[in-house]
C-alpha positions in Angstrom: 178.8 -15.9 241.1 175.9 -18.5 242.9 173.9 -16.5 245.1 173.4 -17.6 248.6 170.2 -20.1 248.6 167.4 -18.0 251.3 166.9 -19.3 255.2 165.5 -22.0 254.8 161.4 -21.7 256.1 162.2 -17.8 255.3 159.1 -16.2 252.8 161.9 -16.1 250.4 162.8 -19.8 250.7 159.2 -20.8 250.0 158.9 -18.2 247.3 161.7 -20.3 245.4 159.7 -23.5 246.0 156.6 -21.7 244.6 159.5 -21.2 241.4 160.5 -24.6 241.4 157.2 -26.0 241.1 155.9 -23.2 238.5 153.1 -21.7 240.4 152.9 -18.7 238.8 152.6 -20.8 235.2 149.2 -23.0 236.0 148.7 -23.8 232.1 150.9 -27.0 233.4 148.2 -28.2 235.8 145.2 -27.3 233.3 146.7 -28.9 230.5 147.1 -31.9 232.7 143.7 -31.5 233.9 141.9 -31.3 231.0 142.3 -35.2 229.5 141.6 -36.4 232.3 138.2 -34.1 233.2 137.1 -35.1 229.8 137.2 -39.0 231.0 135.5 -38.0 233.6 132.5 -36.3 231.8 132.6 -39.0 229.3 132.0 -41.7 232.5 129.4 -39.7 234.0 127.8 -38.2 230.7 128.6 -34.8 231.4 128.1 -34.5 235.4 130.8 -36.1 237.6 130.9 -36.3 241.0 132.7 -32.9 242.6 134.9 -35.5 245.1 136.3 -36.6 242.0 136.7 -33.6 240.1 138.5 -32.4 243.0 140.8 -35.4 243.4 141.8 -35.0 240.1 142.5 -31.4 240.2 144.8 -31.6 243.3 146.2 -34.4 241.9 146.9 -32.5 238.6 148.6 -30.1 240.7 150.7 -32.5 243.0 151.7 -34.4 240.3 152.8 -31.5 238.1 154.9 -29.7 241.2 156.6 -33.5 241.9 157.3 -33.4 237.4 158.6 -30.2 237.6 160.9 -30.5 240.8 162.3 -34.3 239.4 162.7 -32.3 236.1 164.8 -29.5 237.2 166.4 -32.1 239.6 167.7 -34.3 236.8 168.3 -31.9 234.1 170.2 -28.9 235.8 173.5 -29.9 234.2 171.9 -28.7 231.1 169.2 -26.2 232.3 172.4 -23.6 232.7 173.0 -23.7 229.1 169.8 -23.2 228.1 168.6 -19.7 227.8 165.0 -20.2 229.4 166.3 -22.2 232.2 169.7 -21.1 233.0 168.5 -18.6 236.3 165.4 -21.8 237.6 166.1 -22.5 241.2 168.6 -25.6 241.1 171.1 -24.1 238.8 171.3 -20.6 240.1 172.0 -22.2 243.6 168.8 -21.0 245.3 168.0 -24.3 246.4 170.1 -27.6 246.8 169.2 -30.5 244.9 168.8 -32.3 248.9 165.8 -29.6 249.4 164.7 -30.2 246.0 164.0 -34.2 246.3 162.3 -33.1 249.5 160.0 -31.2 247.5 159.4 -34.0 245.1 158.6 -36.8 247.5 156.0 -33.9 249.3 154.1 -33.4 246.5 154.0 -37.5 245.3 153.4 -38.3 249.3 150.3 -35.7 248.5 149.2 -37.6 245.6 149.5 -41.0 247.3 146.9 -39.1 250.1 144.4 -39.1 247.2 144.5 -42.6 245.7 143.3 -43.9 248.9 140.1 -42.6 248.2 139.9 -44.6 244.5 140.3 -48.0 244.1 143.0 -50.4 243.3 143.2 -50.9 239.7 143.4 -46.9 239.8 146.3 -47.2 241.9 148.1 -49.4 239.7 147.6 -46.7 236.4 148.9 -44.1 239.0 151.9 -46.2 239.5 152.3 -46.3 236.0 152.3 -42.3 235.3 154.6 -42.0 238.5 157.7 -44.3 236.5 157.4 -42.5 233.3 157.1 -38.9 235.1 160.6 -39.5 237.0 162.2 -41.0 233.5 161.0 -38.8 231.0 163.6 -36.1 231.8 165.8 -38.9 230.7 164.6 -39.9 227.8 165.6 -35.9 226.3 169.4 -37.3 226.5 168.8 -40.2 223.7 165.2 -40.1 222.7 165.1 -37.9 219.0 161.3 -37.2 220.3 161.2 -37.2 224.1 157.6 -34.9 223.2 155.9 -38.7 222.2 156.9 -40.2 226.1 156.4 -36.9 228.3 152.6 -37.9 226.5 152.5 -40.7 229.1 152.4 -39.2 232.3 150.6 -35.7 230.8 147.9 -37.1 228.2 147.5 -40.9 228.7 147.6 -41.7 232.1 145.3 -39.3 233.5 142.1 -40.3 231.6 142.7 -43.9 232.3 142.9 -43.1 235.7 139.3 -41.0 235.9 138.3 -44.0 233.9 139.1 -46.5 236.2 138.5 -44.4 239.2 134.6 -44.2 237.7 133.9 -47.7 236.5 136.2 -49.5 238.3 137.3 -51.3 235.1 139.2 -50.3 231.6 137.2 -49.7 228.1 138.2 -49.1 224.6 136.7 -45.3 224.8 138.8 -44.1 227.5 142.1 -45.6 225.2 141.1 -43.9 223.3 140.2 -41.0 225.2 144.0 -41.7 226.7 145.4 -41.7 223.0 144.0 -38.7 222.1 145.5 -37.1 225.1 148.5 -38.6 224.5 149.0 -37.4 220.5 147.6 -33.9 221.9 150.2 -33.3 224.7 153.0 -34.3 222.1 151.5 -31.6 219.8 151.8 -28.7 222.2 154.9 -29.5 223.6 156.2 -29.7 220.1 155.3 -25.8 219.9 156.7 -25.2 223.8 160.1 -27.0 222.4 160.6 -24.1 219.6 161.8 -21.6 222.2 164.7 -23.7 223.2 165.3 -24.7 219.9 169.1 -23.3 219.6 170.0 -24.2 222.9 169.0 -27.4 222.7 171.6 -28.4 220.2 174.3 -26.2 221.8 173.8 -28.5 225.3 173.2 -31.6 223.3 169.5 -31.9 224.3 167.1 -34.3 222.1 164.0 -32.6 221.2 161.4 -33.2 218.4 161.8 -29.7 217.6 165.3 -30.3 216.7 164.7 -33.8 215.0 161.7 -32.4 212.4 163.7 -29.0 211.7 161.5 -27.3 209.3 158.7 -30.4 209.0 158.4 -29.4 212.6 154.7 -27.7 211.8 154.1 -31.7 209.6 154.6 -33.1 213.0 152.4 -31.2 215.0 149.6 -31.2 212.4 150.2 -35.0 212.4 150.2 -35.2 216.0 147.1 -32.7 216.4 145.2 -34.7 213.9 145.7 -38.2 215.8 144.4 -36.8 218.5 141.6 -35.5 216.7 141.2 -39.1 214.8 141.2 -40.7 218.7 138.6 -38.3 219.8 136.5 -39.1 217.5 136.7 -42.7 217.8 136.2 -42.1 221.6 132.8 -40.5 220.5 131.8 -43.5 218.1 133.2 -46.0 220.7 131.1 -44.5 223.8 128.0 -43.4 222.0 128.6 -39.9 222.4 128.1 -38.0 219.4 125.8 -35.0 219.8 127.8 -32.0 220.4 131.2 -33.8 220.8 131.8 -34.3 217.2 131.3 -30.4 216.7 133.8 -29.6 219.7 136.4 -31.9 217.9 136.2 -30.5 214.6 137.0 -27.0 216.3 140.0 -28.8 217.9 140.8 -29.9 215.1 140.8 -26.8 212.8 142.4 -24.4 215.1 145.0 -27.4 215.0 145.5 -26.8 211.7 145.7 -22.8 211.9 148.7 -23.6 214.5 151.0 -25.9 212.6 150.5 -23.2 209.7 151.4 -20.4 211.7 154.6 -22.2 212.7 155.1 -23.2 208.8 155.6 -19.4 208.6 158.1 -19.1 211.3 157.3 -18.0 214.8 159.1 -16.4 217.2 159.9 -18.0 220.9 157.4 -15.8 222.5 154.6 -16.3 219.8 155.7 -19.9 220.4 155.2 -20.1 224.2 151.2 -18.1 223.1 150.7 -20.5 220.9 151.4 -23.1 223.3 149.1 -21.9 226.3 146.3 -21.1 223.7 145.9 -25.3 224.1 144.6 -24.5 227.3 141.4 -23.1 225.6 141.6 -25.8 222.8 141.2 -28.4 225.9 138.4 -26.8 227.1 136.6 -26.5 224.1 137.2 -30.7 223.8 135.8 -30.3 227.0 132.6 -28.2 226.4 131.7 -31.4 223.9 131.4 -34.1 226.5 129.7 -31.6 228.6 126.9 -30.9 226.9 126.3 -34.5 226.4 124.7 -34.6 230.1 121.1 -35.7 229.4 119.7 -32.5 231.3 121.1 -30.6 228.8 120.1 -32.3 225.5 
């Protein structure tokens, strides 16, 4: 039986939006974060400007509440067969799908608000990571590795855009610095994808975790290592190879601890450990462009 959805502007009614948008799960936002705030210490060798870190953070967040309400928007004809996501706010009837897209275009109205501080070839990467935020849910109905594309909008387009928003113009480094993000976000959410495994082929859901089977761990050490490969070409390519080099080998060997450990066979909840653990492999990418700022070396 669907309960009945809270009053709406009750504390209950906005407690289900806080649901909706995952607020009490903010390894989302950091992992979204964290490419781009290491374009940003790359531009600014290690000391950005705190208006620009906090663009980027609130837009990290904005942009991961509008993901996650579009997501839940377009997939809650399969969300109730899925174990994980059969009781999220859309499908148990908590909230209408009217109240929903309300909630979407608030949080990308909120991102728009930033971009008019940064310049317009910024605005035009934004663009970009908007389109392939709304259609990636789609791509998991035909797409054997919807992982690769969700990459867009939550590893690529974020560093181009701190980039961009810094020099006002495009470089090699920050592709690469974008590549690396993308490979990396395709590598966690490889691991996330384990704990809907089962479901997924019950609803008829595309996900890399059911395409590889057991070469699953193969992809995400493959995926792991391109990022790795990219970050380290982003050093070369932007002169930055003091402590960076030592950050990505770290990066890149816990990488390899992981898609062992999944070799062996992990459990859903070691999966979704696993999983947020990138948070601290991030910052320790992170830690390397930082302690490139000349005061510090």
């Amino acid at each position: 039986m669907t309960p009945n959805p809270p009053a709406v502007f009750s504390i209950k009614w906005f407690s289900v939006i806080l649901e909706l948008i995952r607020f009490d799960r903010p390894a989302g936002t950091l992992l979204l974060f964290l490419p781009g705030f290491w374009a940003l210490l790359a531009a600014w060798r290690g000391a950005p400007p705190p208006k620009l870190l906090l663009i980027f953070f609130l837009g990290s967040f904005f942009m991961r509440s509008a993901g996650c309400a579009i997501n839940d928007i377009l997939d809650r004809h399969v969300d109730g067969a899925v174990e994980r996501t059969k009781n999220r706010p859309i499908v148990s009837g908590r909230i209408s799908v009217g109240w929903a897209l309300a909630v979407f275009f608030f949080f990308c109205t909120l991102s728009a608000f930033l971009l008019l501080f940064l310049n317009l070839l910024t605005l035009k990467v934004a663009f970009v990571g908007l389109l392939a935020t709304i259609l990636y849910p789609l791509f998991k109905r035909f797409f054997p590795l919807p992982q690769l594309f969700m990459g867009l909008p939550f590893g690529m387009v974020a560093p181009i855009m701190a980039w961009t928003a810094s020099k006002n113009e495009l470089s090699m480094g920050a592709v690469f610095i974008g590549l690396a993000g993308l490979f990396w976000s395709t590598a966690y959410d490889l691991i996330y994808a384990i704990s809907d495994r089962e479901d997924d082929v019950k609803a008829g859901v595309r996900s890399g975790a059911v395409t590889f089977g057991d070469r699953l761990w193969l992809a995400i050490l493959f995926f792991g290592l391109l990022s790795g490969l990219f970050l380290f070409l982003a050093s070369y390519s932007l002169g930055i190879f003091k402590a960076l080099p030592l950050s990505i080998l770290l990066f890149v060997l816990l990488i390899f601890f992981q898609s062992f450990k999944v070799r062996g066979g992990v459990t859903p909840v070691y999966a979704q450990k696993l999983f947020k653990s990138h948070v601290f492999l991030g910052v320790i990418v992170a830690m390397g462009f930082l302690l490139e700022a000349p005061i510090l070396l």
